[in-house]
N, C-alpha and C positions, 0 to 999 in steps of 0.2 A: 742444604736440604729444605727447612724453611724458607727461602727466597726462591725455589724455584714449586716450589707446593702446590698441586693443585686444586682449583675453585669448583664445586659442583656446580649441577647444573640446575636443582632445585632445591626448597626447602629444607626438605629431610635431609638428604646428601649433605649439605653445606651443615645442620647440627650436628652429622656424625662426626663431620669434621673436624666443629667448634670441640665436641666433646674427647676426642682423641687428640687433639691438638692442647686442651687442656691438662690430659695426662704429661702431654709431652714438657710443657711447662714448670708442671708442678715439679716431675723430675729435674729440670734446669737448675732448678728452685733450689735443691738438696743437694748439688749433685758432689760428690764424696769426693771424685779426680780432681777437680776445680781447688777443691779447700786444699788436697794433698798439695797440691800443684803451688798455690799460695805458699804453702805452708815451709816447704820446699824454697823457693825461693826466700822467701822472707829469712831463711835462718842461712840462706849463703850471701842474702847481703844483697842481691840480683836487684837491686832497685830498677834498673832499665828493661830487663825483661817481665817484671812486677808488674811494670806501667802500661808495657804492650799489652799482656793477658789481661790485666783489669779491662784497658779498654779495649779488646775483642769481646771479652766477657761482658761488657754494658752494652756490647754492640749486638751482641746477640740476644738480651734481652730486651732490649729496644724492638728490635724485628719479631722476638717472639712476640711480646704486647702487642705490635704490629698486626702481626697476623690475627689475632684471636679478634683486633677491632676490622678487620677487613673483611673478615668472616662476618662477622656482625653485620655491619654494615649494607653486605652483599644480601647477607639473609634478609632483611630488613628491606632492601630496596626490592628483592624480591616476590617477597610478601607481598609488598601494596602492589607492587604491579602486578601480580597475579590476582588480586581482588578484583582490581578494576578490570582485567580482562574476564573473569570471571562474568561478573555484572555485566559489559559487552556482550558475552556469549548470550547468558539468559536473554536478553533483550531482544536479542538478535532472533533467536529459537521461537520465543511466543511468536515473531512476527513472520519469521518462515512459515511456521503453520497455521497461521489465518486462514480460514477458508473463504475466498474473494469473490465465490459463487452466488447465485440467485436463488439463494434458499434462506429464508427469514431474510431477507434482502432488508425490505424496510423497518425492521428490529435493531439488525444488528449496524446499519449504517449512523445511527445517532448515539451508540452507542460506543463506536469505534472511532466516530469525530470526537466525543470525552476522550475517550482513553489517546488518541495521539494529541490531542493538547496538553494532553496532561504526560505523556513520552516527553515532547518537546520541551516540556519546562524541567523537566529530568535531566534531559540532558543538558539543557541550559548552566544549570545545577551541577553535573556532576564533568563539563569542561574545566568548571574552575577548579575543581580538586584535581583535574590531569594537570591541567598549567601549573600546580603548587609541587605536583611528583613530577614533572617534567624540568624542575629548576633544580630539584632535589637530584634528581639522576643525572644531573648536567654537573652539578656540584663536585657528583663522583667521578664522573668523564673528565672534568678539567681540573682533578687531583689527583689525574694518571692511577686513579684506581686499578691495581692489577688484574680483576675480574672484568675491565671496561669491556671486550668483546661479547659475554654474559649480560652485562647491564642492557647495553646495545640493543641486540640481541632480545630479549624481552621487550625493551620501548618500540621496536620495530613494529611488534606483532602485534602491540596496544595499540599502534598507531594504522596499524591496517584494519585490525580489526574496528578502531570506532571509524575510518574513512566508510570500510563495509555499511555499515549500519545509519550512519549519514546518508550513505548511497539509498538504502533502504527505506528511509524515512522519504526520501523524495518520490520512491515508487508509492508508498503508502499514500503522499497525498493525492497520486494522479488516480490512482484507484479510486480512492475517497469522490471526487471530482468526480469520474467517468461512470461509479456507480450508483452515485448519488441522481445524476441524469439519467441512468437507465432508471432505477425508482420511479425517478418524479414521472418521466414519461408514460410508463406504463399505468400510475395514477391517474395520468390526466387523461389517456386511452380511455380507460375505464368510466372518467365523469363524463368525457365525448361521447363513449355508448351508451351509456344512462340518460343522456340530454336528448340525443339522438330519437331513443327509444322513445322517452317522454313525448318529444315533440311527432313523432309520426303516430301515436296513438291517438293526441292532440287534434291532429288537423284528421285523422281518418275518421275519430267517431266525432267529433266538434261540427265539421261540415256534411255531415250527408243530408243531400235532397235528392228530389224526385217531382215530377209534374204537381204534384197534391200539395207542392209547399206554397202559401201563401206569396204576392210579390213584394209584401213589406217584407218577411220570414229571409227572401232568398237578399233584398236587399241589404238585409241586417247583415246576413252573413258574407257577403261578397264585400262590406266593410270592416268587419274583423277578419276575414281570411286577407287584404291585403296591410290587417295590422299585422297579422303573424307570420308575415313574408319577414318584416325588419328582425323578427325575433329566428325567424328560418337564418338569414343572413350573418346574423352573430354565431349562428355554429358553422358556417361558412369558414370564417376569421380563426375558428377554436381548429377545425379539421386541414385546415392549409397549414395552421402552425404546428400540426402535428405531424403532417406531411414533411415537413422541410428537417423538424428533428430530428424523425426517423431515421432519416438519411446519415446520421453520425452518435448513434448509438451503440458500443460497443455489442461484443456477446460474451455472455455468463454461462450461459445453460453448458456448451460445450468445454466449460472450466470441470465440470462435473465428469467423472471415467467412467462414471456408468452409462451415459448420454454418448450413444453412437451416431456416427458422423457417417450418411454413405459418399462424401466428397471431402478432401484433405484440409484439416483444419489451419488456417496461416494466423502466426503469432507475429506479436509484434514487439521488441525489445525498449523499455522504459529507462533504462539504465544502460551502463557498460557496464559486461562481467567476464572474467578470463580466468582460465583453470587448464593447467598443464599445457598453458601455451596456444591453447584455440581460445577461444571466445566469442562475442557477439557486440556490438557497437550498440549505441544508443539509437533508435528509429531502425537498424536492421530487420528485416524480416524471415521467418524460418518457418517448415513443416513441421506442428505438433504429429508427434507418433508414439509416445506414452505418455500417458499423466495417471498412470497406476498410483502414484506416491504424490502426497497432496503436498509438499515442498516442493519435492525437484523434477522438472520434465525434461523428459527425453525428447531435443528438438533436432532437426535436421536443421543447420544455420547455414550461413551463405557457402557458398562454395562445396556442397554436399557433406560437410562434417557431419557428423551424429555429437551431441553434446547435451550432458545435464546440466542445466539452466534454474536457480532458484524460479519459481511460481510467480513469487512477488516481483518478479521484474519483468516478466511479458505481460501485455493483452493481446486478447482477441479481440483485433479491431472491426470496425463495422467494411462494408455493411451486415448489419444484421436482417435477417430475413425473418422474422419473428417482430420485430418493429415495424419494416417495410413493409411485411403481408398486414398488419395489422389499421396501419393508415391507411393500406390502398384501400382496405375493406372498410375502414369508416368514410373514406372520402366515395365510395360506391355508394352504401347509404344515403349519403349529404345529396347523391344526385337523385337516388330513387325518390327521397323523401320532397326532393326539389321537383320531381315530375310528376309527384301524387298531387300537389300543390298548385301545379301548371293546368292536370287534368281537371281536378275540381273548382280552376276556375274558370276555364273554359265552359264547365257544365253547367255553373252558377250563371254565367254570362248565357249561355245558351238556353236554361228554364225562364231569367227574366225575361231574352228576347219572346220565350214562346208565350210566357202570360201578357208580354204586351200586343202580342199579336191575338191571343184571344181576348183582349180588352176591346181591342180594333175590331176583329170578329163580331165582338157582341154586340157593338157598339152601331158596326151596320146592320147587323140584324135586324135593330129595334129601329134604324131610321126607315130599314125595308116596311117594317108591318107598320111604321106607323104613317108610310103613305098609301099602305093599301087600304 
């Protein structure tokens, strides 16, 4: 009865156990037939049947002790692994529900590089205490522990679960990475319109003439308008490099379910991930069609499956049209402000020619009257 006893499957269960299996013990302990049984024999002299029951009877005690440490044991190793799966899970859950969207974008991106540096030294940290319950549970594996398929059994699920959240950790930093550049870009759109702006104010009220301006006046100016061509030319250099990174800028906005799409949003898988035997490959791509739930979307993956897919393991790759429209329209700028610059020097060149022609004018004028 004892030797074939069975082992819960968690904590609780396995002390009901301890605790009823203690009873059982203690009764061993007392037990009245045992003594008669001795007692019995001892007074017919039975020394060779004495010797067998003694040692049945150590033998049963032995395995009861047994048991109550196996029980132990068992409880004990799965305690800690359930802690540590525990701690997995939590981990796991804050980071499912990160929101990877473009809202406080550049708030929450320096604050999310803290917190996964400081994940990662976490877990740095908390492998070495698996490695120390991974020797530990090995210890009971190669003691033919009776619960081994239980033990098992549990390290499996540790060990998928931190594989999971490893997996996750490496979606986290391509995020980081991809949103970090959608940020910085959208920044530096913004200093390009501002320079932008500045400099076509610059040259539009800086240079205006007209016939009445003096030929020193247009002089002067037709040598600072082609100083402000080199400084025209440096936002040249800013708006082509805003051009070329457009082109590989994720999208965010569409991460958002309130954000309607009238064209089918295409995801792209950062990871592998598999659940009831479908799944999606690493670079795969798939049709988003719900992200009602800000962990898991409902993607349409290769081969027309319908499948929920953690969050944290697709992007919406570019191109983005929201980046794209945004450089075409500063590089449209860059030409307009390039052709206001072109005109007013043509005009500049055109009022000198005219006042050197009325210098010439005047010039025969007075040689006219003063031969008559």
């Amino acid at each position: 009865m004892i030797e074939t006893a069975p082992f819960g499957d968690d904590s609780e269960t396995i002390e009901k156990q301890i605790t009823s299996h203690s009873r059982t013990h203690s009764s061993l302990q007392r037990s009245q037939e045992v003594d008669r049984a001795r007692d019995d024999l001892n007074s017919r002299g039975d020394k060779y049947n004495l010797a067998i029951m003694e040692q049945e009877w150590e033998s049963l005690q032995k395995m009861s002790h047994n048991r109550v440490d196996q029980l132990r044991e068992l409880q004990g190793i799965i305690d800690e692994i359930s802690r540590a799966i525990m701690w997995v899970n939590e981990r796991e859950e804050e980071e499912l529900m990160f929101d990877w969207g473009d809202k406080n974008i550049d708030q929450y991106i320096p604050k999310k590089q803290e917190s996964y540096s400081g994940l990662m030294r976490d877990l740095e940290e908390k492998e070495k205490d698996l490695n120390k319950l991974k020797l530990k549970a090995d210890g009971l594996l190669n003691n033919n522990h009776p619960a081994s398929d239980k033990i098992e059994a549990y390290m499996d699920t540790l060990q998928t679960q931190w594989s999971w959240l490893l997996q996750i950790t490496k979606c986290i930093h391509v995020h980081l990475k991809e949103n970090a550049a959608y940020s910085q870009f959208f920044k530096e759109a913004n200093e390009t319109a501002a320079k932008l702006q500045n400099k076509h104010e610059t040259i539009r009220s800086k240079f205006t003439c007209d016939k009445t301006t003096s030929l020193d006046t247009l002089t002067e100016l037709l040598r600072n308008l082609e100083k402000e061509k080199e400084r025209v030319i440096d936002n040249k250099r800013q708006v082509h490099s805003l051009v070329n990174k457009s082109k590989s800028i994720i999208r965010l906005k569409p991460r958002n379910p309130e954000e309607k799409s009238s064209s089918p949003v295409m995801v792209e898988a950062i990871c592998d991930f598999k659940q009831d035997q479908i799944g999606i490959l690493k670079g795969n791509e798939g049709i988003l069609k719900d992200n009602s739930q800000r962990s898991k979307w409902l993607v349409t993956g290769p081969g027309g499956l319908d499948m929920l897919i953690p969050s944290v393991c697709l992007l919406i790759p570019p191109p983005n049209p929201l980046s794209i429209g945004l450089a075409s329209k500063y590089e449209q700028y860059y030409e307009a402000i390039m052709s206001l610059w072109n005109q007013l020097y043509i005009n500049i060149k055109s009022l000198i020619a005219w006042q050197y022609c009325l210098k010439d004018m005047t010039y025969i004028n007075s040689l006219t009257t003063s031969m008559a």
